[in-house]
C-alpha positions, 0 to 999 in steps of 0.5 A, spaced: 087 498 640 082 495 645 074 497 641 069 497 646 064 493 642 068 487 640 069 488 648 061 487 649 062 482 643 067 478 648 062 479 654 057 477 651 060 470 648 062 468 655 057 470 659 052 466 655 055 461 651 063 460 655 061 454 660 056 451 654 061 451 648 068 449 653 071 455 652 072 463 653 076 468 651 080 474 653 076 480 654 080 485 652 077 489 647 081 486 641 079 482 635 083 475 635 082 468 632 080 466 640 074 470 639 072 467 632 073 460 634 068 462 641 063 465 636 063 459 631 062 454 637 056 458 640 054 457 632 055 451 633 051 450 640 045 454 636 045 450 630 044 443 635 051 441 634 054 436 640 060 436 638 063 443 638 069 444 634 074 452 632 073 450 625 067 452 620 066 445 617 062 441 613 056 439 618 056 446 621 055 448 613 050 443 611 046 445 618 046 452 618 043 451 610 038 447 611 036 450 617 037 457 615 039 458 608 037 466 609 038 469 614 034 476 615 029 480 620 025 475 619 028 469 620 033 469 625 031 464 629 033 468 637 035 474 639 042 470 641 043 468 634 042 474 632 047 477 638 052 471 634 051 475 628 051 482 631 059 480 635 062 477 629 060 484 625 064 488 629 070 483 630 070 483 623 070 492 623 062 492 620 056 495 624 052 490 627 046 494 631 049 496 638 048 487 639 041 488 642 039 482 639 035 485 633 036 484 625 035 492 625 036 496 619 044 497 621 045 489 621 042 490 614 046 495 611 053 491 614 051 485 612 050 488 604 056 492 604 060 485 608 057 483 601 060 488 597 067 488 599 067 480 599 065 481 591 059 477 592 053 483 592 051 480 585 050 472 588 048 475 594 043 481 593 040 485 599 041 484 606 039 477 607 046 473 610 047 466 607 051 461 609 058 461 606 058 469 607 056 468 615 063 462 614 066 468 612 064 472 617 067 468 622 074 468 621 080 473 621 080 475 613 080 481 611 075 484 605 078 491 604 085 492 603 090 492 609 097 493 609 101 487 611 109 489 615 108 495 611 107 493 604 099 496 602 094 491 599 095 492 591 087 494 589 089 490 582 090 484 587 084 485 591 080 486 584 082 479 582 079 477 589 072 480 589 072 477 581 074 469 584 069 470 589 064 473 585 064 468 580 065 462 583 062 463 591 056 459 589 061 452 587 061 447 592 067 447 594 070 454 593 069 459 600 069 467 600 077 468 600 079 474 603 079 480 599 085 485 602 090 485 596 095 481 598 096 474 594 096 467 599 096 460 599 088 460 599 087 466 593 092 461 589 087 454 591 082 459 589 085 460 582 086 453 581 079 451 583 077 457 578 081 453 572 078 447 574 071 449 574 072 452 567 074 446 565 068 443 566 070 439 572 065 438 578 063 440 585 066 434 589 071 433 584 074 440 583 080 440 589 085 446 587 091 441 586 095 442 580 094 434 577 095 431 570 088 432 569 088 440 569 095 441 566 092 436 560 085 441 560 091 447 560 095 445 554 088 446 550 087 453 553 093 457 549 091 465 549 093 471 545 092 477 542 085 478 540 083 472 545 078 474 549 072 471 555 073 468 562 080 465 560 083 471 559 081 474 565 084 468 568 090 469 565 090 476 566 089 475 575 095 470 575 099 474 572 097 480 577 098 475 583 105 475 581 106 481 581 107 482 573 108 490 571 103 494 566 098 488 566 091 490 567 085 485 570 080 485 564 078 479 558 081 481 552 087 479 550 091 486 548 097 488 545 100 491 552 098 483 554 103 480 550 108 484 551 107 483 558 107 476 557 113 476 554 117 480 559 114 475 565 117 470 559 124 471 559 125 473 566 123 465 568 127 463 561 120 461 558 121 461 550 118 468 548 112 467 544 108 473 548 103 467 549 099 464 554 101 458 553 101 451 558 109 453 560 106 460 562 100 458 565 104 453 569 109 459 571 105 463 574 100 457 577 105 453 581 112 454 584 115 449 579 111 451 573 113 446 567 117 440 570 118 438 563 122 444 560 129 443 559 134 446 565 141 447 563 142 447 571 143 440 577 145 440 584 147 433 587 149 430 594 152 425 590 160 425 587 160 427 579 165 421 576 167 422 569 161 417 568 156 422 570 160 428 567 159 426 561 153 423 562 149 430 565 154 433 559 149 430 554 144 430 558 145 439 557 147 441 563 151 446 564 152 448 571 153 443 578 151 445 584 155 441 590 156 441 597 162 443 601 161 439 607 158 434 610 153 435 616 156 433 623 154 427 625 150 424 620 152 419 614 149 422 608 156 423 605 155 429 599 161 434 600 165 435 594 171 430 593 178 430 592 179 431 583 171 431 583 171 439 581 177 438 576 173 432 572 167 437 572 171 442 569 175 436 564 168 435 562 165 442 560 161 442 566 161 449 571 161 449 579 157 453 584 158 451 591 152 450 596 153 451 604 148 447 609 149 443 616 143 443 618 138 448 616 131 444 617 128 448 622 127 456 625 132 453 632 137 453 626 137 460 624 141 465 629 146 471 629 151 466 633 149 461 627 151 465 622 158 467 624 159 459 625 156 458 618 160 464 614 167 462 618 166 455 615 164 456 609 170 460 608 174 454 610 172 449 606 170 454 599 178 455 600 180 448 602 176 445 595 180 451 592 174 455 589 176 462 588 175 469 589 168 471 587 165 465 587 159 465 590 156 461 596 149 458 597 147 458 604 141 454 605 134 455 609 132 448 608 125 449 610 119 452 610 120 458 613 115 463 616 114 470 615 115 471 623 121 466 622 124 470 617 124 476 621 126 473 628 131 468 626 133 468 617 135 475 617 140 476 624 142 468 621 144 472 614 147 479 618 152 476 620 154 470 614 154 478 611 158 481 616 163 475 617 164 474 609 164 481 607 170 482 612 174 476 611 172 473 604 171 476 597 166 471 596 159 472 594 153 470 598 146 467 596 141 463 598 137 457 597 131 457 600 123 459 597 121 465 594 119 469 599 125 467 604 129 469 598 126 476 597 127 478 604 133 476 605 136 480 599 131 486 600 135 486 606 142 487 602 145 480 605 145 476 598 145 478 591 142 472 588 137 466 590 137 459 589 129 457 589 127 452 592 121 451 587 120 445 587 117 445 593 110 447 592 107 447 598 111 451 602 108 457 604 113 461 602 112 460 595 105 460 595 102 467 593 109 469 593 113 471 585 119 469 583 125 473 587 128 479 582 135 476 582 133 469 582 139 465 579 137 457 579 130 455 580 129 447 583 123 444 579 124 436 579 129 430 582 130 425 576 136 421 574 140 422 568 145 416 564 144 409 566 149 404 569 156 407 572 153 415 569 146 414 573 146 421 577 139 422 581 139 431 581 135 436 582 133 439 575 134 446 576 133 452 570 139 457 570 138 465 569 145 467 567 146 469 574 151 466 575 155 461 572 159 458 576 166 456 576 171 451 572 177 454 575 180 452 581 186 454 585 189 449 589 186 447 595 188 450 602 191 445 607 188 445 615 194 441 617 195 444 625 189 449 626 186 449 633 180 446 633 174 447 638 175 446 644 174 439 648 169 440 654 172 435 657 179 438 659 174 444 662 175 442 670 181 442 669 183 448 665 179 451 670 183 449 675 189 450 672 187 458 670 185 459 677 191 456 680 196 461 675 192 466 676 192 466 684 199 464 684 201 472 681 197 475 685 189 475 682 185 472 687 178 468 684 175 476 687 176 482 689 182 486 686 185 493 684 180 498 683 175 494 687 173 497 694 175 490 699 169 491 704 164 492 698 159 486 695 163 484 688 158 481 684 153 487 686 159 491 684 158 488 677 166 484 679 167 478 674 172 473 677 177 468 674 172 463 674 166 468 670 172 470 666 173 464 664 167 461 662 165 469 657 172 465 654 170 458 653 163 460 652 166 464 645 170 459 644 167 458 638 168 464 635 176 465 637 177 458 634 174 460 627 178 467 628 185 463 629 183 458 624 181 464 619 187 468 621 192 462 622 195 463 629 193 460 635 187 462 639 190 462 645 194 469 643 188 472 642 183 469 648 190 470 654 189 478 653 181 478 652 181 473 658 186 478 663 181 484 661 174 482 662 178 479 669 181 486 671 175 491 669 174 495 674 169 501 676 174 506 673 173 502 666 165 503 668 166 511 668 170 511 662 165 508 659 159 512 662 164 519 661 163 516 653 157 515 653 155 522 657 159 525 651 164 528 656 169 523 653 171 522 646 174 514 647 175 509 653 178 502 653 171 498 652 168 492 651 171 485 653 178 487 650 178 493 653 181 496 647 181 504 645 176 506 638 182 510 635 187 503 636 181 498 634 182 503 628 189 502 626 189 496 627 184 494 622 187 499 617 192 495 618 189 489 617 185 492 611 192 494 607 195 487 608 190 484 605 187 480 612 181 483 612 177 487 608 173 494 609 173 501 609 179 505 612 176 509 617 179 515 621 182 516 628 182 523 628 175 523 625 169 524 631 165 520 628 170 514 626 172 514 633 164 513 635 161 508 631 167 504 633 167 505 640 159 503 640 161 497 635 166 494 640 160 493 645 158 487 642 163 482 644 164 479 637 166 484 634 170 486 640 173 480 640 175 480 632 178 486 633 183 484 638 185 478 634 187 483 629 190 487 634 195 482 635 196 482 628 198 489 628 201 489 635 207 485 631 207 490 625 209 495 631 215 492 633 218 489 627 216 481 628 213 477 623 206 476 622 203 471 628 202 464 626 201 457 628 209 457 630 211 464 632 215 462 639 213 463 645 219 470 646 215 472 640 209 471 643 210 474 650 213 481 645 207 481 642 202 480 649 206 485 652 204 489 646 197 489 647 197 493 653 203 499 650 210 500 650 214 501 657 215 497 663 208 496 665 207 493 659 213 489 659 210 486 666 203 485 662 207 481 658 210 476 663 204 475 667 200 473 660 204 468 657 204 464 663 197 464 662 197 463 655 201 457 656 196 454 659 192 455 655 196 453 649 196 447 653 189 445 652 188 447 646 194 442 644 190 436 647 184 438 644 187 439 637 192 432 638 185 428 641 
């Protein structure tokens, strides 16, 4: 919501300052980092800077000390800095005097309560602004509690914000962090910065880095009951930030603390002493935490020979994380090998499979993607012969922000969801950072979390706890064994979890399958299409339903080449379904295609009928299929043991709407006419479709798809013509 003030604000920054400082901002009323950045460098442009810069940094600092180390109603230097002062107040939410250039008593008292919500009233007393208070009055961190995606600010979080700054404000190196109740990178930096300067270490050396030299000064810094000081609020605000229950910020060591401690002890598999000791210190300090405490869990990219077994077996490790499959069009070879799941399990070792292509950026990440991914997934997991149950990680290889996790994480594990859910009765998880880990299995995609801890850097794991269903935690690389046993691993602490699997059933043989379709053969097939499709009667447009004299695109009309393109543009998805189901694709896309061609303005107000209430069903979507008949046809798969999921109602209103409305998406559309071939075979007494069903058979079965009768008899003679050029091309792509 536009704020008057910090539209005068914006005015006034651009009318004075916009040519002199190279920039100027939207005047629009709303506080933004565009605006802060303008009022840095009108600072800057006041303080004799030449070059002008968004960033509050070092020159900017030492200047505004040396030159106003106090700023107050008699020491502001002009009316304009004054203004600089007046527009940053009401950008940040404080009042600034009506920025009339005058250090009035207003300005005063914002500036003492900006001080107070900061924490720093007691380093800082009074209304005079000073410098590191004036660097945090120039950026967009909040100092009272906000709610951020509808999570409040935690007022035990915001208490250890204002202790830090506080304390520490008048240290060199240590800058007001904001005090809104959330835990973030830079209130993690503050508390290391905060230890560092406990152990004596000095301004211009302190670097908030979790080096030798502070684990060194850590492991001589053991707390427990009846400890008490600074260390021991230092303990009690780190284990705040992780969000530990029934902790209070405070600089006695209590009974209730060491209970808490042993409880945050156990949940990340820390030996219980209810002490805050090095390993616990570091737990609760970086993502990694201790790097030199035993794991009983590895993953590898590379192939576990006896050799290595043995050697990971003596080394203690228990649980093997491998990947499933290579990445398309790399060298890096890492997926499982022929017998390499029987030698781990021949050596005592237990299996959990990773799933990952590419993963490395948000480009990645998507519905489409994850429906490819999920399809995959199942197919290889099946071909090394993991069993039912297993769970599978899907990897988010990089560091995913927030918005990243809401735009393209989550639909990416919606539809990993939807597909193995349906189609598979294994398990998902995650392998990513913590805070990517939580969100997607808050949202009910995963139940357990492979954590990329050991990349400590990443945002995602910074000011984030450990995930509540954590079952691996990544913390170094390292090698094990020597010689024909040497195995570089990332060394991983186990939870319980899961513990993997040492059992395989034989693995599921390829042989035949369509495969994606070669876009090569494109002009071709669709030259080939077309000619079919004109020589029975379908010309490119126009058709049945459709008044000849009127525009067909206009209309909404799909002609033979659109339809075509729908078809080949979901090529994949047919193509993972017919491999999934183990029939041709060609049975699936011959009716799908002939549908989206014959739609009509009769099927447009059959649907709009639905849709008004008027009606109960319509044929919709891209297969034109009735709610009530994608209903049987899915029961019927779920009794058969095709798919998995919940047997609905063709008679219950309610059934019959949600999957009318489902079938408006083309996946599921689409999904669901591949399950209707196979019940349409169930309805006239023919074996289930597969890679070999004839071509008789398969006629019977597209005639099926459109009723019983001579219409459909009809339906079906025009069809297999064109699934066999279908067929045709498919067999090319799957024999080059």
């Amino acid at each position: 919501m536009a704020d008057e003030l910090v539209l005068r604000a914006q005015r006034f920054v651009n009318q004075l300052y916009g040519d002199r400082i190279g920039m100027k901002v939207a005047e629009d009323g709303i506080t933004g980092w565009n605006t802060m950045y303008a009022l840095t460098r009108a600072l800057q442009d006041e303080l004799g800077i030449t070059s002008l810069s968004n960033n509050f940094g070092p020159t900017t600092l030492r200047l505004l000390t040396e030159k106003h180390p106090r700023l107050n109603r008699g020491t502001v230097p002009s009316a304009n800095f004054c203004r600089i002062i007046q527009s940053a107040m009401y950008c940040k939410g404080y009042d600034g005097g009506e920025i009339d250039g005058v250090y009035n008593d207003r300005v005063q008292t914002g500036i003492t309560k900006l001080k107070q919500d900061m924490g720093v009233d007691g380093v800082y007393p009074g209304s005079d602004l000073t410098p590191k208070v004036f660097k945090g009055l120039l950026n967009m961190d909040p100092y009272v509690l906000v709610g951020y995606g509808g999570k409040p600010g935690d007022e035990q979080i915001r208490a250890v914000q204002r202790w830090l700054n506080g304390r520490y404000i008048h240290r060199q190196d240590f800058f007001a962090i904001p005090c809104d109740g959330h835990h973030s990178r830079e209130v993690a930096k503050s508390m290391l910065l905060a230890i560092q300067y406990e152990l004596g270490v000095a301004d211009g050396v302190a670097t908030g880095v979790f080096g030798p030299g502070t684990q060194a000064g850590l492991k001589g810094h053991t707390l427990s009951v009846g400890s008490g000081g600074t260390w021991v609020s230092l303990f009690t605000a780190a284990m705040i930030l992780n969000q530990r229950p029934n902790v209070t910020f405070g600089n006695s060591f209590t009974s209730a603390l060491s209970q808490a401690v042993t409880q945050f002890q156990q949940f990340v598999k820390l030996s219980a002493t209810g002490k805050a000791d090095f390993p616990t210190w570091a737990s609760l300090l970086i993502s990694y935490g201790d790097q030199s405490r035993p794991g009983t869990a590895c993953d590898c990219v590379t192939t576990i020979t006896p050799a290595r077994a043995e050697a990971l077996k003596a080394a203690g490790y228990t649980y093997v994380g491998r990947y499933l499959c290579n990445v398309p069009n790399t060298s890096l070879d890492k997926m499982i090998k022929p017998g390499e799941l029987q030698t781990i399990a021949q050596y005592g070792l237990r299996c959990f499979p990773i799933y990952q292509t590419f993963g490395g950026a948000a480009s990645y990440f998507h519905y489409t993607q994850g429906s490819i991914d999920a399809y995959g997934a199942i197919e290889w997991a099946r071909h090394h012969g993991f069993k039912d149950g297993t769970r599978i990680y899907f990897a988010v290889d990089y560091d995913a922000l927030d918005h990243e996790v809401t735009s393209n994480v989550l639909p990416h594990f919606r539809a990993v969801h939807r597909v193995l859910q349906e189609n598979s009765r294994y398990r998902i998880g995650i392998y990513g950072p913590r805070n990517v880990c939580s969100r997607v299995s808050a949202a009910g995609y995963t139940d357990a979390s492979f954590v990329s801890d050991m990349s400590s850097g990443f945002s995602g794991n910074l000011g984030y706890p450990m995930p509540s269903d954590w079952a691996f935690d990544q913390i170094v690389t390292l090698t094990v064994g020597s010689g024909a046993g040497s195995v570089e691993i990332d060394k991983n602490i186990a939870s319980g979890r899961d513990t993997g699997q040492d059992s395989f059933d034989p693995g599921a043989g390829t042989d035949g399958l369509d495969v994606h379709f070669d876009s090569g053969y494109r002009a071709a097939m669709l030259q080939e299409v077309r000619a079919y499709l004109e020589s029975i009667g379908v010309p490119e447009t126009g058709g049945e339903g459709w008044t000849p004299d009127k525009d067909w695109a206009t209309l909404g009309g799909i002609s033979n080449t659109k339809a075509f393109d729908l078809i080949v543009g979901m090529d994949w998805l047919f193509t993972l379904l017919a491999r999934e189901l183990k029939l041709r694709k060609a049975l699936i896309q011959a009716p799908v295609l002939w549908e989206l061609r014959k739609w009509n303005p009769l099927d447009i107000a059959a649907d709009a009928a639905v849709k008004a209430g008027l009606k109960d069903d319509s044929s919709t979507g891209w297969g034109q299929i009735f709610a009530w008949v994608a209903i049987e046809a899915r029961n019927h798969c779920i009794q058969q043991d095709v798919i998995n999921g919940t047997l609905l109602d063709k008679d219950n209103p309610t059934d019959v709407r949600s999957v009318w409305t489902s079938l408006q998406e083309p996946d599921y559309n689409i999904k669901t006419a591949a399950y209707l071939t196979i019940y349409n075979a169930h309805q006239i007494n023919l074996p289930r479709p597969g890679l070999n069903t004839s071509e008789t058979d398969s006629q019977k079965l597209l005639a099926r798809y459109n009723g019983t009768g001579e219409d459909a008899q009809q339906y079906g003679r025009e069809l297999i013509g064109l699934y066999r050029v279908l067929e045709k091309y498919y067999r090319l792509s799957r024999n080059s």
